[in-house]
C-alpha positions as CSV (number, residue, x, y, z in Angstrom):
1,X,21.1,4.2,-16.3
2,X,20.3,2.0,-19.0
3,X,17.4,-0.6,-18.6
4,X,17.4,-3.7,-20.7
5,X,14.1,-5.0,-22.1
6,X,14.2,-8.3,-20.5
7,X,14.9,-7.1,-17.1
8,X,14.7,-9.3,-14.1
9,X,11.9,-9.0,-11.7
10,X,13.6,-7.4,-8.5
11,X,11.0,-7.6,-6.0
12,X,11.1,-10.4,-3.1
13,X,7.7,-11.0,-2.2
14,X,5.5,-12.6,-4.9
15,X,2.4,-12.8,-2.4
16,X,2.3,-9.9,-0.8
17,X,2.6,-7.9,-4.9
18,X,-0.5,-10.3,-5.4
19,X,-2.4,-9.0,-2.8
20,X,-2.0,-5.5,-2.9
21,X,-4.9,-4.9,-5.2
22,X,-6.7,-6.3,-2.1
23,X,-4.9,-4.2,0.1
24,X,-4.9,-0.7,-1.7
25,X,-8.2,-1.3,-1.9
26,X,-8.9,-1.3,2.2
27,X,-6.3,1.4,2.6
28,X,-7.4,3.9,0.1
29,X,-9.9,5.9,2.0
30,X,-7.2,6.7,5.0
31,X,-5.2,8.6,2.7
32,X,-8.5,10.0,1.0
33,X,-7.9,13.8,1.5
34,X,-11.9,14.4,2.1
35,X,-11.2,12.2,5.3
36,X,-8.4,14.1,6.8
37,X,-9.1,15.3,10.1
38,X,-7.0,18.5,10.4
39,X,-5.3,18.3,7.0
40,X,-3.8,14.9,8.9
41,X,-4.4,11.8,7.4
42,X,-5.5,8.5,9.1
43,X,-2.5,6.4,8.7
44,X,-2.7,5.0,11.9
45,X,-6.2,3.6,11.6
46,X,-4.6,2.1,8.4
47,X,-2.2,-0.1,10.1
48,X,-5.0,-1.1,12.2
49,X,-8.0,-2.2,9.2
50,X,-4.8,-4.2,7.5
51,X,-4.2,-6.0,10.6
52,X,-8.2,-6.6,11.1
53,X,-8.8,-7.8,7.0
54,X,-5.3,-9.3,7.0
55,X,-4.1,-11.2,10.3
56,X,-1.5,-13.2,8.5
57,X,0.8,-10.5,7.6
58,X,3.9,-9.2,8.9
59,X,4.3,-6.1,10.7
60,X,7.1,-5.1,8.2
61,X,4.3,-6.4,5.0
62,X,1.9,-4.1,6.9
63,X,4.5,-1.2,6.7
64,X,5.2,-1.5,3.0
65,X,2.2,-2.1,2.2
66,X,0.5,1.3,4.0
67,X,4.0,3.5,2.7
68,X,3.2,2.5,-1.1
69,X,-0.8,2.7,-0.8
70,X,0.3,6.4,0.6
71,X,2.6,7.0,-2.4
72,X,0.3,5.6,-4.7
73,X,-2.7,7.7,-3.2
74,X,-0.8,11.2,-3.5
75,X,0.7,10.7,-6.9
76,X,-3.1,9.5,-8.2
77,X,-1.6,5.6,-9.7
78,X,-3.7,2.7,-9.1
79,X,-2.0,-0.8,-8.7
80,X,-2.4,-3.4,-11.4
């Protein structure tokens, strides 16, 4: 697959991609591993804080936000 240098942007939600700095930042330390309980991490208390620091969004923003935090905490990146 070829990618063209002037690709467009594919990506359907402008605010929640500008908030996720915001975000990542409250749902880093569930996926911490040194907070694991039981080699388990706390992704349920994650869904929770984001609902707590972040009323306004959508159950469906909360899930894709807490799935890409996770992804993002296991491979090591850091949003931008």
């Amino acid at each position: 697959m070829m990618y063209d240098s002037e690709q467009t942007e594919r990506r359907s939600n402008p605010v929640l991609r500008q908030r996720f700095v915001l975000v990542f930042e409250v749902l880093r330390p569930y996926f911490d591993a040194s907070q694991q309980w039981a080699g388990q991490s706390q992704e349920h208390f994650a869904y929770r804080a984001l609902k707590e620091h972040f009323p306004d969004m959508s159950s469906q923003d909360c899930f894709i936000a807490v799935a890409t935090a996770r992804r993002m905490v296991s491979s090591g990146t850091l949003p931008v």
